[in-house]
C-alpha positions in Angstrom: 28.4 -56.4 -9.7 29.0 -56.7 -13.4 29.8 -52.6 -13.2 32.4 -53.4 -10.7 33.9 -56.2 -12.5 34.8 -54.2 -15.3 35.9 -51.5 -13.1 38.5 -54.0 -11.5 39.4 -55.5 -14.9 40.5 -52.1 -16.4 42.1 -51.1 -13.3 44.4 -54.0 -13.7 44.6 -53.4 -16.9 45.8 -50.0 -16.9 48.3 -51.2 -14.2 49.5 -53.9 -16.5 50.3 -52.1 -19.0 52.1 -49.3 -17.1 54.0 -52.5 -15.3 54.7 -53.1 -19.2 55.8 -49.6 -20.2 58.1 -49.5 -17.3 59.9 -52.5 -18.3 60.7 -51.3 -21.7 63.3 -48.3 -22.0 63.8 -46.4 -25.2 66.6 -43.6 -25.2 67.0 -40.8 -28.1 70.4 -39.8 -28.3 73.1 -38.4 -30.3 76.3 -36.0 -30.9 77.0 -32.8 -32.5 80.4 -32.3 -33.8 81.6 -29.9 -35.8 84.7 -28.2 -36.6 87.0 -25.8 -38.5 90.2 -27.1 -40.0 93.3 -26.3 -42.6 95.2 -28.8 -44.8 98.3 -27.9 -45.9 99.6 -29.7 -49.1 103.5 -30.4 -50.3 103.1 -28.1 -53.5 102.3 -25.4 -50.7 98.5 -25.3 -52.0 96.2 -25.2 -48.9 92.3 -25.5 -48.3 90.5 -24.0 -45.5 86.2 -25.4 -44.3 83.7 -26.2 -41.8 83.2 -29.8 -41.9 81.9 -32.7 -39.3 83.9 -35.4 -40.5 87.2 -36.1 -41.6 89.6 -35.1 -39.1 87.2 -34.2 -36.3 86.3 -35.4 -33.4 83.3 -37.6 -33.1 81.0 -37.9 -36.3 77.5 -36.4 -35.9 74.7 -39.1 -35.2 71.2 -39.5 -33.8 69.9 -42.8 -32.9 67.5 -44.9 -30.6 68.4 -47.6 -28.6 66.2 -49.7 -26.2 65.8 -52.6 -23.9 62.7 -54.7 -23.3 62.6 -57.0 -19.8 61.7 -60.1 -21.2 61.9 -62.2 -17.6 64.4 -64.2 -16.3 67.2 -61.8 -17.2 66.5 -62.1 -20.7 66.5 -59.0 -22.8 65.2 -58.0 -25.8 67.7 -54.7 -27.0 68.0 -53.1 -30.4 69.5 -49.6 -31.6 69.0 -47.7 -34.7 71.7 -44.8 -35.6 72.1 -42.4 -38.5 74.9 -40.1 -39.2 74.3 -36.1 -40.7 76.7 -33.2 -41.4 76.2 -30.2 -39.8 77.7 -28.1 -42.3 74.7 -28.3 -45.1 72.4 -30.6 -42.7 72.6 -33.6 -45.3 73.0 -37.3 -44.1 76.2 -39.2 -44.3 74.8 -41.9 -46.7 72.9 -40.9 -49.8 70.5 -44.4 -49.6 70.9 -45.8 -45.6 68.8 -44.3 -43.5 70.6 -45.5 -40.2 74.1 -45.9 -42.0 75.6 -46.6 -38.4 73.9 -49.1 -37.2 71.0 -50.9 -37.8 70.3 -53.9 -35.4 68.2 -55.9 -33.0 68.9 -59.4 -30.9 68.6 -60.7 -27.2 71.0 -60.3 -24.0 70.9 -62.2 -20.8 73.4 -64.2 -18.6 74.7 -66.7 -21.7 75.5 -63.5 -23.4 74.3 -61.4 -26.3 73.0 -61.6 -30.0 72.6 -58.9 -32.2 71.6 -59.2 -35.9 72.1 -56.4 -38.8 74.3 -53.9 -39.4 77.2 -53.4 -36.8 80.5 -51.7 -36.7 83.8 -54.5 -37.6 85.7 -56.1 -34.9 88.9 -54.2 -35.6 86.7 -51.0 -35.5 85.6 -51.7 -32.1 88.9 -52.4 -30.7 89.8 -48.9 -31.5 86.8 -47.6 -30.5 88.0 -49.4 -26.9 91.2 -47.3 -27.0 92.8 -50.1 -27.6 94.0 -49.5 -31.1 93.4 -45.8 -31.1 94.0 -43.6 -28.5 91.4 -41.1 -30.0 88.6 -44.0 -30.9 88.3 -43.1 -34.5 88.2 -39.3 -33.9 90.2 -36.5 -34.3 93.7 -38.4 -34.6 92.3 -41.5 -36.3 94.5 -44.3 -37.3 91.7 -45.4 -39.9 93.7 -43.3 -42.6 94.0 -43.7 -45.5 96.1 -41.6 -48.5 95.3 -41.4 -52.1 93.1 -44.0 -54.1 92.8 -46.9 -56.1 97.2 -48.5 -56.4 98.1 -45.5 -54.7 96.5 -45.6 -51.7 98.2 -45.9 -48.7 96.4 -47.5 -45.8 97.3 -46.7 -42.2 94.9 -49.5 -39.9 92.9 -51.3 -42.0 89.0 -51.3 -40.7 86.9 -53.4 -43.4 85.3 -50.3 -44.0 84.1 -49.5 -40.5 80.8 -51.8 -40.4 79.4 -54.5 -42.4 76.1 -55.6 -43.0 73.9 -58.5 -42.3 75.9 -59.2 -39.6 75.2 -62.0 -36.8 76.7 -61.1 -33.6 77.8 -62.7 -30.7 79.0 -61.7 -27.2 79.8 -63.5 -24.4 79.2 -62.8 -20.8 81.9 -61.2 -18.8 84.5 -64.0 -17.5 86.7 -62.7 -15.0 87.7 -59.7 -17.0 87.7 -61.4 -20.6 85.1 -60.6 -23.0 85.2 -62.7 -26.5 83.0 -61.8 -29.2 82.7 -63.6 -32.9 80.6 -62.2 -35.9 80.0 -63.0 -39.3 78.7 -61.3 -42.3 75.6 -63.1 -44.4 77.2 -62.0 -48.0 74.0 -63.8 -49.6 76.3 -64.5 -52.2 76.1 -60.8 -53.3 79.6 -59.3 -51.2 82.4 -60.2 -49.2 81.3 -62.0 -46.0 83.1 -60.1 -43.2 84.0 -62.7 -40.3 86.3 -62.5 -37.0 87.1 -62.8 -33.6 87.7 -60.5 -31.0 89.2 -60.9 -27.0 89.3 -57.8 -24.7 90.9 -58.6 -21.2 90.3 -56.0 -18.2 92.3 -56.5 -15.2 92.4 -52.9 -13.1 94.8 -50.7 -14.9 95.9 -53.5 -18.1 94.2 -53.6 -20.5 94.6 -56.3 -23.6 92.5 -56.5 -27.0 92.7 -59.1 -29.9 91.4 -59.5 -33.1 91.0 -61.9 -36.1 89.1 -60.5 -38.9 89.5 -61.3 -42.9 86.4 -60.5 -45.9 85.9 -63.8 -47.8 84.8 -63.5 -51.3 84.2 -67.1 -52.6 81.5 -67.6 -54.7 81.5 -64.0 -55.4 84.0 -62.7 -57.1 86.5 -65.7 -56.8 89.1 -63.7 -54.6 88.2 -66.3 -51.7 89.4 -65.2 -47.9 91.5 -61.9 -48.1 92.3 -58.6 -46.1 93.3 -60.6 -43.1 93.6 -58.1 -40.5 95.5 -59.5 -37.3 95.6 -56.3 -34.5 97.0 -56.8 -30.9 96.3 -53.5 -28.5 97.5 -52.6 -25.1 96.5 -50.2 -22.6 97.9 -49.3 -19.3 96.7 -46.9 -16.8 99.3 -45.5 -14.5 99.0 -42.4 -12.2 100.0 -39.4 -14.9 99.0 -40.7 -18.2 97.7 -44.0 -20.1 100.4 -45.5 -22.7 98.6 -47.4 -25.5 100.9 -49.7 -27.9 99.1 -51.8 -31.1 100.0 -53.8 -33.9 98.5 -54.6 -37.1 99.3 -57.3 -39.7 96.7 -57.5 -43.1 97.6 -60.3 -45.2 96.4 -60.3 -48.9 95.8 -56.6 -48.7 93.0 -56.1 -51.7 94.5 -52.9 -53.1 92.6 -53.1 -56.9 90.5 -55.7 -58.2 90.7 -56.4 -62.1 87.5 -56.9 -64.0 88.3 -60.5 -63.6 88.0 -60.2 -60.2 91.3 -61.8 -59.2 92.6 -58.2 -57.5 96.0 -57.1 -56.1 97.7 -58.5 -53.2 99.6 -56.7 -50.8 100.5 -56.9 -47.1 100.2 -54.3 -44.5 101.8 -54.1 -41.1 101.0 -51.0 -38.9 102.5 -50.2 -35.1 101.0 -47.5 -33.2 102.2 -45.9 -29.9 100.1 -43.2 -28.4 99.5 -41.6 -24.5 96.5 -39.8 -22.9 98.2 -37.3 -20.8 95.5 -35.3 -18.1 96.3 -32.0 -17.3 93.9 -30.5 -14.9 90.5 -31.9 -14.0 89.1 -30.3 -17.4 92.0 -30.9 -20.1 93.3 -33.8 -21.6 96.4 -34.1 -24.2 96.6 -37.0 -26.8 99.8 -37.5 -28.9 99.9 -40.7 -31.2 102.2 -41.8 -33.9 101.6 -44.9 -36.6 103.9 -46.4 -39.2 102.6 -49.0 -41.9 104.4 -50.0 -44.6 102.4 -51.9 -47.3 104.4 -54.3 -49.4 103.3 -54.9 -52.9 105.0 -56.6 -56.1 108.5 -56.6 -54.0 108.2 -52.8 -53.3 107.9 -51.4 -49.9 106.1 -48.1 -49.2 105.7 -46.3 -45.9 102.8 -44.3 -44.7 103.4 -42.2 -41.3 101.3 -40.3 -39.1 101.9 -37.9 -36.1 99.3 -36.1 -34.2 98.5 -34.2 -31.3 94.9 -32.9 -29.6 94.0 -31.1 -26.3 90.2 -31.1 -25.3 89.3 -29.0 -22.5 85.5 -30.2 -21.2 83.1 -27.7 -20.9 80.4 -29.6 -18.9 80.1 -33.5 -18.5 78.4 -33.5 -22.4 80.5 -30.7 -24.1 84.2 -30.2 -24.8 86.1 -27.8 -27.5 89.5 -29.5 -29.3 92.4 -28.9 -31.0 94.5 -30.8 -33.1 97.5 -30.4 -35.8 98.3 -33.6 -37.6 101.2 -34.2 -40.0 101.5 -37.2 -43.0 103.7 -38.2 -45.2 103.6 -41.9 -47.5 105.8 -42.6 -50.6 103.9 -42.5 -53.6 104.0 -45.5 -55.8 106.7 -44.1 -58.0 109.4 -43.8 -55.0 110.2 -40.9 -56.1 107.5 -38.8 -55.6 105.8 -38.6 -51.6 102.4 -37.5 -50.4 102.8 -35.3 -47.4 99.8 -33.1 -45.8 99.5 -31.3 -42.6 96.3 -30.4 -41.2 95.1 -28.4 -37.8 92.1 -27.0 -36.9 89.9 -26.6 -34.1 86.1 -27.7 -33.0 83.1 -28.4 -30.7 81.6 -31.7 -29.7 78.7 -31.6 -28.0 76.5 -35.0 -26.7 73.0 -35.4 -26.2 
């Protein structure tokens, strides 16, 4: 009796845990993007190389991601991703492991909570296509030209994630979708906070975000970088149009030793269309124009860009792209003007 006890006992054992295991789902995934590309420069200089980021499509990564049943439609999730280049095989980060995200938190039907590193609000709206007709990719309107007073910022991104980040996402509501974040600064950094509305009604599409770094206590440069963008995306029969707008109040452009920094403001409109020609091709054209005001002088930064990509399989698709710039240089005088094209491979796994 006692033999068949324990028989029993392991036997639901075994089948709770495999009840356990199939709860739980944990996906490796990842993308290979790599591509060849030439810049042309005003003086006439040009440079040629293989590179996987830049002006490319989608930036290598690996990752995990995963989802736990916790009962009652409550789920545990989390995903870890790191970026690579696949010219020399290096990471993207010199000291982050997963530089591209790094989080964990619950989801169920009040909504979802995610903790750690995360992309920005205004980042994910043009990752939506609302924003960005290309997400980020090969045509990216999360440009900038030259450094420090000099540079020239297309669509201001808060640098593309932040970290320490608590996240919150509501539940689908008839098409609207509002999500609210903030960055824990821990008194060390600018605290990244915002808002962000996306509306989906069948071919309309509508996105909306608030979004501004607050350095007070920090470096005594309090709430700046306000970054107001409005996208929208409509789907008709031979193409999808896509119009945004972006206003950045306070604009940090430098930041003096005494940490009182440079205040500009940025406003950036984009108009871009997905055009599908075939079942295997698609053409993307977008232009952006921001001008960035700063001491009572007004510079311009424009961007035009076109891209085929012609899918090989439902994972793999080859691209083109040619890409022209040109910004005023703070002496209004002088411009900075590059074109690029170039070619490339994108592969998902």
């Amino acid at each position: 009796m006692k033999h068949t006890l324990t028989a029993a006992a392991l036997v639901a054992s075994c089948l709770a845990a495999g009840t356990a295991h199939a709860q739980s789902n944990v996906t490796l995934y990842g993308i290979a993007d790599v591509s060849v590309g030439v810049t042309e420069f005003t003086d006439g200089s040009r440079t040629t190389g293989l590179g996987s980021s830049g002006i490319t499509s989608r930036g290598p990564r690996f990752g995990l991601r995963g989802t736990e049943d916790l009962g009652g439609g409550l789920k545990a999730i989390f995903n870890l991703e790191a970026g690579y280049n696949l010219q020399d095989g290096t990471t993207s980060a010199n000291s982050q492991l997963f530089n591209r995200a790094a989080w964990a938190g619950v989801e169920g039907r009040m909504g979802a909570v995610r903790l750690g590193r995360q992309d920005t609000l205004t980042r994910m709206l043009a990752l939506a296509n609302l924003s960005d007709i290309t997400g980020e990719t090969e045509l990216t309107t999360a440009d900038t030209l030259g450094t420090g007073t000099n540079a020239r910022p297309l669509v201001f991104n808060h640098g593309s994630r932040a970290n320490s980040v608590v996240r919150y996402t509501s539940p689908n509501l008839k098409g609207l979708q509002i999500t609210a974040q903030s960055a824990l600064s821990n008194r060390s950094a600018s605290a990244i906070s915002g808002v962000m509305a996306i509306y989906n009604s069948g071919p309309l599409r509508i996105g909306a975000v608030y979004e501004y770094a607050d350095g007070q206590g920090v470096n005594l440069l309090g709430r700046h970088n306000q970054a107001t963008s409005i996208g929208v995306s409509y789907k008709l029969p031979m193409a999808t149009l896509m119009a945004s707008y972006q206003n950045v109040d306070k604009l940090l452009t430098a930041t003096s030793s005494a940490g009182l920094g440079t205040f500009g403001d940025n406003n950036t409109t984009t108009l871009a269309a997905l055009i599908p020609v075939g079942k295997s091709t698609e053409l993307r054209v977008q232009g952006s124009m921001a001008t960035r005001k700063l001491s009572g002088t007004s510079l311009d930064y424009t961007k035009l860009g076109a891209s085929v990509r012609h899918s090989l399989s439902r994972r793999t698709y080859v691209y083109g792209y040619l890409v022209d710039r040109d910004a005023d240089a703070v002496t209004r005088s002088a411009t900075i003007r590059t074109s690029d094209f170039g070619f490339g491979i994108s592969h998902a796994f």
